[in-house]
C-alpha positions in Angstrom: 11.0 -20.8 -11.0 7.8 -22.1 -13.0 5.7 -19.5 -13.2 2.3 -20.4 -12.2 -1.1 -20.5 -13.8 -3.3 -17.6 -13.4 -7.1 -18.4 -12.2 -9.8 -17.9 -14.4 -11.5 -14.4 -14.3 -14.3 -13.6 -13.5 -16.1 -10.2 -12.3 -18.9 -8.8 -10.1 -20.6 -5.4 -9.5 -20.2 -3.3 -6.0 -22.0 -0.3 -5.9 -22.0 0.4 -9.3 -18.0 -0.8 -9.8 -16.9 -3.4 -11.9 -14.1 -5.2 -9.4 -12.7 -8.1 -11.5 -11.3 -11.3 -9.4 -9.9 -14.7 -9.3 -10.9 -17.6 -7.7 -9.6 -21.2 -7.1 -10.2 -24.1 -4.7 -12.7 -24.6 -2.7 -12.6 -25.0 1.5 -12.5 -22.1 4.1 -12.2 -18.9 2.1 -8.7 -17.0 1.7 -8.9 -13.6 0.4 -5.6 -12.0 -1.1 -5.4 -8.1 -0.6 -2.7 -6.9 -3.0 -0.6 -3.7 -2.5 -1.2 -0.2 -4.4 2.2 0.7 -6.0 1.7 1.2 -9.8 0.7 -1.3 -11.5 0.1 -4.0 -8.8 -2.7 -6.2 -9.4 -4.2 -9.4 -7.2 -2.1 -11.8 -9.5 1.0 -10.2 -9.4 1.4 -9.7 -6.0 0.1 -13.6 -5.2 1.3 -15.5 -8.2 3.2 -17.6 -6.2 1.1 -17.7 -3.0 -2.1 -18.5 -4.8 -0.9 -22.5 -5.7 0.4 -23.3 -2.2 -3.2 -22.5 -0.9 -5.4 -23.6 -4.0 -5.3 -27.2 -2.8 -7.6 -27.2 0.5 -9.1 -23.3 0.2 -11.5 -21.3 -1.7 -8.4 -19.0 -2.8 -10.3 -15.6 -3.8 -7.6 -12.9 -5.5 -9.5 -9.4 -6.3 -8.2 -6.4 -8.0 -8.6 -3.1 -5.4 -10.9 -0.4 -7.2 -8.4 1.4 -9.9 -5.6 -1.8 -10.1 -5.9 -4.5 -12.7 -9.0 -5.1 -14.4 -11.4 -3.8 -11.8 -12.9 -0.3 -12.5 -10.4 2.8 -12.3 -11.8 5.5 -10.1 -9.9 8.5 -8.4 -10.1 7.2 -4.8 -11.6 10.3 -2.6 -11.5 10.0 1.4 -10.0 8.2 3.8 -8.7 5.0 1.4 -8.7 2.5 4.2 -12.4 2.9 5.2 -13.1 3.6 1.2 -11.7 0.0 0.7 -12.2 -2.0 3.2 -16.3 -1.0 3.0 -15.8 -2.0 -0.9 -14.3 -5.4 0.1 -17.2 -6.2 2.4 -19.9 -5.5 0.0 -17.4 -7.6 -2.8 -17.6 -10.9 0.0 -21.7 -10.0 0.4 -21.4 -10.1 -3.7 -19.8 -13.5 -4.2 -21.4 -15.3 -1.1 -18.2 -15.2 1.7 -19.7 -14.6 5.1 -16.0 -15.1 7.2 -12.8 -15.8 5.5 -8.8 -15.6 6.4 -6.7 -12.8 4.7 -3.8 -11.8 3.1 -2.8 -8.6 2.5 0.4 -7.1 1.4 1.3 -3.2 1.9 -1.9 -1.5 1.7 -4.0 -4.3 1.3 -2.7 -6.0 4.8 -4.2 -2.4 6.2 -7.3 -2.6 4.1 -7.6 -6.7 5.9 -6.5 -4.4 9.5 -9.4 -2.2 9.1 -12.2 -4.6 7.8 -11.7 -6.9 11.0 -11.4 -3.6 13.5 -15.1 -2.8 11.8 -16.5 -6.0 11.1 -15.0 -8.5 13.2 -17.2 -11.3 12.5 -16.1 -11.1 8.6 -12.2 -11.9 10.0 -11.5 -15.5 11.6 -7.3 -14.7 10.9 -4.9 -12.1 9.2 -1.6 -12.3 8.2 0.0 -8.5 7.1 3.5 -8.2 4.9 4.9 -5.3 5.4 1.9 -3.2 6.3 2.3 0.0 8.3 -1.2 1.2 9.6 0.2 3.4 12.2 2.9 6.6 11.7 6.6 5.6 11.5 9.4 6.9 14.7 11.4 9.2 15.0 13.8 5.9 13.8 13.3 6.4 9.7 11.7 9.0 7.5 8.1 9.7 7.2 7.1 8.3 4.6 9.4 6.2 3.7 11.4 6.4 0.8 9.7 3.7 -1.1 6.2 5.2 -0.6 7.6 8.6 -1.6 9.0 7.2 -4.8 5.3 5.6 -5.5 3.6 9.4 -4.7 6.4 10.8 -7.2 5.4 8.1 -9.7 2.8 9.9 -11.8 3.8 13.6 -10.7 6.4 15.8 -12.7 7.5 14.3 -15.8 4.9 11.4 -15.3 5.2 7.1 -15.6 8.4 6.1 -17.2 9.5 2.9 -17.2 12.8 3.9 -15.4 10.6 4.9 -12.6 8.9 1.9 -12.5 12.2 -0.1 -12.8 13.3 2.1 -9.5 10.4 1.1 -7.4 10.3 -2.4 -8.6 14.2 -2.5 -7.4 13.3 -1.1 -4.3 11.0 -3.3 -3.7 12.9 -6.7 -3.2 16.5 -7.1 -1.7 17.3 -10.1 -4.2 17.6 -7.9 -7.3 17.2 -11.2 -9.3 13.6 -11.1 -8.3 13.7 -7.4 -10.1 13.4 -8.9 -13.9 12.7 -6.9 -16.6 9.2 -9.0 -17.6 7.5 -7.7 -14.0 9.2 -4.6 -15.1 7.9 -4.2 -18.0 4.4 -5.6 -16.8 4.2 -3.6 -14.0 5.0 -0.6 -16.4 1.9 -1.3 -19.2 -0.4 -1.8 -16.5 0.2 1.8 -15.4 -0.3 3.9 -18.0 -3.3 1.9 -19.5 -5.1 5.6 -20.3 -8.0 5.1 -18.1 -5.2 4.3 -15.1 -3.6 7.5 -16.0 -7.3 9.8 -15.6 -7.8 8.4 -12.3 -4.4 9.3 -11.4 -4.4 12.6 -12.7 -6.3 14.7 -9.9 -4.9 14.8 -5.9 -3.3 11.6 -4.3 -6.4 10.2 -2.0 -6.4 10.8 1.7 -3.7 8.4 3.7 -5.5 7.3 6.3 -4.0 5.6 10.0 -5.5 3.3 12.4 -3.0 5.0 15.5 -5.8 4.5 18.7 -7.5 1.6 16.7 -5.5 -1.8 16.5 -6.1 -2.8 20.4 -9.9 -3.5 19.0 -8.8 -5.8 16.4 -9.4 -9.0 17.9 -8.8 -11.9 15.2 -5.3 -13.4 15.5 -2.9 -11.3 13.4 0.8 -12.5 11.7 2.9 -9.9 10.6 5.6 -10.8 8.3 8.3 -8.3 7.6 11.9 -8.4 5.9 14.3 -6.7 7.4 15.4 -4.5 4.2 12.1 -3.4 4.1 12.1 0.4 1.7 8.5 1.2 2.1 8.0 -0.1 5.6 10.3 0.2 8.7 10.6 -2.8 11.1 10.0 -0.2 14.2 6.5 -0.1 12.4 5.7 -3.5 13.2 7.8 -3.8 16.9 4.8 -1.0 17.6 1.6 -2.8 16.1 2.9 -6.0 18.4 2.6 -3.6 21.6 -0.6 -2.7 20.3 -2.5 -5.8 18.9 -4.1 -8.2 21.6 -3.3 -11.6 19.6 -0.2 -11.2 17.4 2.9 -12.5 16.5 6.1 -11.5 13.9 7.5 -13.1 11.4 11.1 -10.8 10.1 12.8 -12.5 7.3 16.8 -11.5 7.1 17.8 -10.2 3.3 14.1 -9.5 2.4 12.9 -6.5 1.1 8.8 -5.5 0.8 7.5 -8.6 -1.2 8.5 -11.7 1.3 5.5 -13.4 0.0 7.9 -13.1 -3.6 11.5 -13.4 -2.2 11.2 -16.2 0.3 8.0 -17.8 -1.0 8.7 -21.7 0.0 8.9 -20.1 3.8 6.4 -17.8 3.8 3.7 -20.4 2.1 4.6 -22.6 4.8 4.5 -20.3 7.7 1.1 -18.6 6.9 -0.6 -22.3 6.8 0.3 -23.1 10.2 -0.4 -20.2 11.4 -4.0 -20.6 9.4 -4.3 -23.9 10.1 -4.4 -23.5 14.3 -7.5 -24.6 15.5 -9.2 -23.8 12.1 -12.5 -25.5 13.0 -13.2 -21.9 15.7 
């Protein structure tokens, strides 16, 4: 697998925070929402989504408030409404009126909650793996992937064979597990500035339960089966619940489908983006 070239940076201030992104293409705007386990970053959730896209869209990849190289704050309040007020003053900031999104984990509920409050920012969504509403009686609560990511910088603190655990748990190829995103993953996390804002109280979890039958932009939810973090029941419950949505569950997949079965999942989120992209 060649590993692809990163964007240039570049960075922008939103009430009064430095949120680094990158940006490639030009065409209808595609914003990429990463996840928030430690370490992620916009690049290292999309590294291999970002080319597929590049050719024919204005591909815009930003690093959520305390990941990557944007500006590391201890998150207070509910985080979806937090975020997702943040990303639409970031698209005021760099001159995106309507755009499609991607988000994967949290930032497919950060995308959910942006077009239930400002629909006319959201023309389609696609969400991997992201559980805005409680899990069933069917699995734990929360699940054991998001409980190892809460556990990350309690007791004994980062270590890389924490990191190694959740970046295991992540996928269900364990080739996709290598010790370079490892290792990556593992730096980026205890950069000191990352380690201050995650020294006070986890930030409030926030749901959108009573919320998703007012999110009106076509949703696709992508899911693999062996997801750790987020059960399928999850998603069988957002269908019921979101007027125009479909699912996408990939067999032998874990929480990064977007990583694991990249080919497919490229070509599945452009048709789906593609349908009548002129409305």
């Amino acid at each position: 697998m060649t590993a692809a070239v990163a964007p240039e940076s570049r960075f922008v201030e939103v009430d009064g925070l430095r949120i680094h992104y990158q940006e490639t293409g030009s065409g209808q705007p595609l914003v990429m929402l990463h996840g928030t386990g430690p370490g992620a970053s916009g690049w290292s959730n999309f590294r291999l989504t970002v080319p597929a896209f590049a050719g024919d869209r204005r591909v815009i990849v930003p690093d959520l408030p305390r990941y990557g190289r944007s500006s590391k704050i201890a998150i207070q309040g509910p985080r979806l409404t937090l975020l997702s007020g943040i990303i639409v003053k970031f698209l005021d900031a760099i001159g995106v009126e309507r755009a499609d999104f991607i988000g994967n984990s949290m930032g497919g509920q950060i995308a959910m909650k942006l077009a239930i409050d400002h629909p006319e920012r959201v023309r389609r969504l696609v969400a991997i793996g992201s559980p805005p509403v409680r899990a069933s009686s069917m699995g734990p609560s929360p699940a054991e992937g998001i409980r190892m990511i809460e556990g990350y910088y309690k007791g004994s603190g980062p270590s890389l064979d924490k990191m190694r655990a959740i970046i295991q748990a992540l996928v269900y190829d364990q080739r996709f597990a290598t010790d370079e995103v490892i290792q990556a993953r593992y730096q980026d996390s205890i950069d000191p500035e990352v380690l201050a804002a995650n020294a006070g109280p986890l930030w409030e979890r926030e749901h959108l339960e009573g919320q998703l039958e007012r999110l009106a932009a076509p949703v696709m939810l992508i899911w693999g089966q062996d997801d750790r973090f987020a059960q399928l029941d999850i998603a069988l419950r957002m269908i019921r619940e979101l007027p125009n949505a479909r699912l996408l569950v990939f067999s032998r997949c874990g929480h990064w489908a977007q990583v694991e079965h990249a080919a497919e999942f490229n070509r599945a989120v452009r048709t789906f983006l593609e349908v009548d992209l002129a409305g």
